[in-house]
Steps between C-alpha positions, in 0.01 A plus 500: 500500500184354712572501847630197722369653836312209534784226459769681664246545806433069465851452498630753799202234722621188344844596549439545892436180560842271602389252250826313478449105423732340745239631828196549305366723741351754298313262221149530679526908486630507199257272330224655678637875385464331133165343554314878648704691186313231213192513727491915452480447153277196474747239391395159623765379771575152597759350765696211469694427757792247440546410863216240393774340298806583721286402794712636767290737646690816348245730287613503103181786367523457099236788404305435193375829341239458226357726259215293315363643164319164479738397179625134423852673520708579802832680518726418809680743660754410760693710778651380845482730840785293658867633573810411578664672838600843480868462627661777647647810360214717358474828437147487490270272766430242301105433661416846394456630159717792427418712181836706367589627094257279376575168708315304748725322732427254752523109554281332231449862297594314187521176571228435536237676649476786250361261234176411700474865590546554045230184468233613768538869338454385142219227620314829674513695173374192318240430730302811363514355152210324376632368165777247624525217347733308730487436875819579703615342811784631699681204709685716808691217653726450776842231559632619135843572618528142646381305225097544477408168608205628688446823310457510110528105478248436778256697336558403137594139594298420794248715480424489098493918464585481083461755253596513130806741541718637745646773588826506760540817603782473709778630268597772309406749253792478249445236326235216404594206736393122316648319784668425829746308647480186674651404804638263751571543840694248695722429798835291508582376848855414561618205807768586679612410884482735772791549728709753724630732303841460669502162392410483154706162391191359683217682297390545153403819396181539304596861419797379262286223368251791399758679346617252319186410354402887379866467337363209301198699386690775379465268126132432557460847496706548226338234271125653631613845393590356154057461438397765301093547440340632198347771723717854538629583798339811671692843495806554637586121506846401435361250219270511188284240606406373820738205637515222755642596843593353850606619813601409816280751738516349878745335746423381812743337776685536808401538837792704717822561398637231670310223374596358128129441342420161416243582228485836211131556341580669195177644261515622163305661240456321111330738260384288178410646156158608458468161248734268647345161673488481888569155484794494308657768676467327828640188381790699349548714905476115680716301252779803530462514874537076518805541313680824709362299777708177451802729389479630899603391787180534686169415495191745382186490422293672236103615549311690233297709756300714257468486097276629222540497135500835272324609238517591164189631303470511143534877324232355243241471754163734394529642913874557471404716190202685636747590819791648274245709323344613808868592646544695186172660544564618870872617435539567147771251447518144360707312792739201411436138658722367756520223792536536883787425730312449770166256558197645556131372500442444146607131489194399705275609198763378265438132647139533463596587171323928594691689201739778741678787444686720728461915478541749839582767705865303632745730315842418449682660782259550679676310821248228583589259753743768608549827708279781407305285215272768285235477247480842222155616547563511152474150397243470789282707251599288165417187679237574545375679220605219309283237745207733367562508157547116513181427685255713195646268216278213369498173626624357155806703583581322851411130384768299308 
């Protein structure tokens, strides 16, 4: 096997940098860590920073890596440096790579950090070879695990970076992914009256009005679990194919025990089918809420606070072809198709109509967003073997 020296030593410095999305602290290191690593190996680099959208004054560092073999055709590959927070319990620190039986573990080892250190790799082993006949650009973006707005969308959308296929890397090696998930975030805010606890005849309580309204839900879910996609599910699901899902994941009230609370925020989570409209699923969350709403005896109020569509790319795509030959190529095995269950990046080149699939280093089990989350230098390797083996094929065999 070829040695990953130079990956697992990108990673163990990407890795050390608290680059969780929620602060943002660490995005100008990070990026700049990216930018000197392509600039080694004379890969173009480009910033785009999507504060210039956001305009807040907080520092969003989208690095563009380009490797330019002056062709017509240009293969996108796509990785985010972002995290989530580490959380407590680990065995391991989680801001310092740890290498044990074959594992790398530390926060944003697989998810998703190792997949720019598989692209820059593969991109430095291409960048010797003279006979390419596609150019490559590697989009390491930040604010992925809050919706991309002003990552991967700011620079395809706003900024017009396009190619004529993508590749998502953040996912994992077991299968062949066509699509993702889409999703809708919201809030429901529930009007109460605050009052002395010791005299609650003279309050309403927002709490039970809350309650009462994620009791009413319990059938939206239900009737949202019933949509079935004509994606498979990825392993170990607890379905064949990959299904509609909602859940209640926040609740906020209350200020002292003594007080009854006089207004409940409750958030939740709506995962869509790769294929299924945006629209019509929102119309279908507001005219269910309206309804469960009316059958309360309290007043709420629903806001979408976040929402993207999925994805679903065709398996008779020329690109989707090329990429399950390549797979086959790099691990000797044909791999079956599948969709997501999560979102990812690949629906902001699926609205500019960019060809994506998904293909990485994020393992089953491997516990992102969790304690002790690991990558197997393993599929470190495959990744990005495979990213090399994809970026020598002809330009006939990216375009669709």
């Amino acid at each position: 096997m070829s040695s990953i020296d130079y990956e697992i030593d990108l990673l163990s410095k990407l890795v050390e940098v608290d680059t969780v999305s929620a602060t943002k602290e660490g995005y100008d290191l990070c990026a700049f860590m990216v930018a000197e690593e392509a600039k080694k190996a004379s890969l173009k680099v480009e910033i785009l920073d999507g504060e210039k959208a956001a305009r807040d004054g907080v520092s969003r560092p989208n690095v563009i890596v380009t490797l330019d073999s002056g062709s017509d055709t240009t293969l996108l590959l796509e990785s985010h440096f972002d995290v989530v927070p580490p959380g407590e319990g680990w065995k391991y620190p989680p801001f310092k790579l740890t290498i044990e039986n074959g594992k790398a573990y530390g926060r944003g080892a697989a998810d998703n950090k190792s997949g720019i250190a598989a692209a820059l790799g593969a991109m430095r082993q291409l960048a010797d070879n003279e006979d390419l006949d596609i150019n490559i650009k590697l989009l390491a973006s930040v604010d992925e695990e809050i919706g991309g707005t002003y990552g991967i969308n700011y620079v395809v959308s706003d900024c017009g970076v396009s190619g004529d296929a993508a590749l998502v890397l953040d996912s994992g090696p077991e299968r062949l992914f066509l699509g993702a998930s889409g999703i809708i975030w919201g809030k429901i805010l529930v009007q109460g009256k605050q009052g002395h606890a010791g005299y609650p005849f003279k309050a309403k309580n927002a709490i039970e009005g809350a309650l009462q309204l994620i009791s009413e839900f319990k059938s939206y879910r239900h009737a949202v679990e019933k949509k079935s996609s004509i994606l498979r599910a990825p392993p170990d699901s607890p379905r064949d194919r990959v299904w509609g899902r909602f859940n209640i994941t926040m609740i906020k009230a209350g200020e002292a025990e003594n007080i009854i609370p006089g207004t409940c925020e409750v958030r939740f989570d709506r995962r869509l089918l790769p294929e299924e409209p945006i629209a019509k699923a929102e119309r279908e969350l507001i005219t269910f809420f309206d309804s469960a709403t009316k059958r309360s005896r309290y007043r709420a109020r629903l806001e979408i606070t976040n929402k993207f569509s999925g994805y679903l790319t065709s398996p008779d795509l020329v690109f989707v072809r090329t990429v399950s030959r390549m797979i086959k190529k790099t691990l000797g095995t044909s791999l079956p198709m599948a969709g997501e269950l999560g979102g990812n990046d690949g629906n902001f080149f699926a609205k500019h109509n960019i060809p994506v699939v998904c293909f990485g280093p994020i393992r089953t089990g491997t516990r992102y967003h969790g304690k002790d989350e690991f990558v197997h230098l393993e599929d470190l390797r495959n990744v990005r073997d495979f990213i090399v083996n994809l970026g020598k094929v002809g330009r006939d065999e990216v375009k669709s």
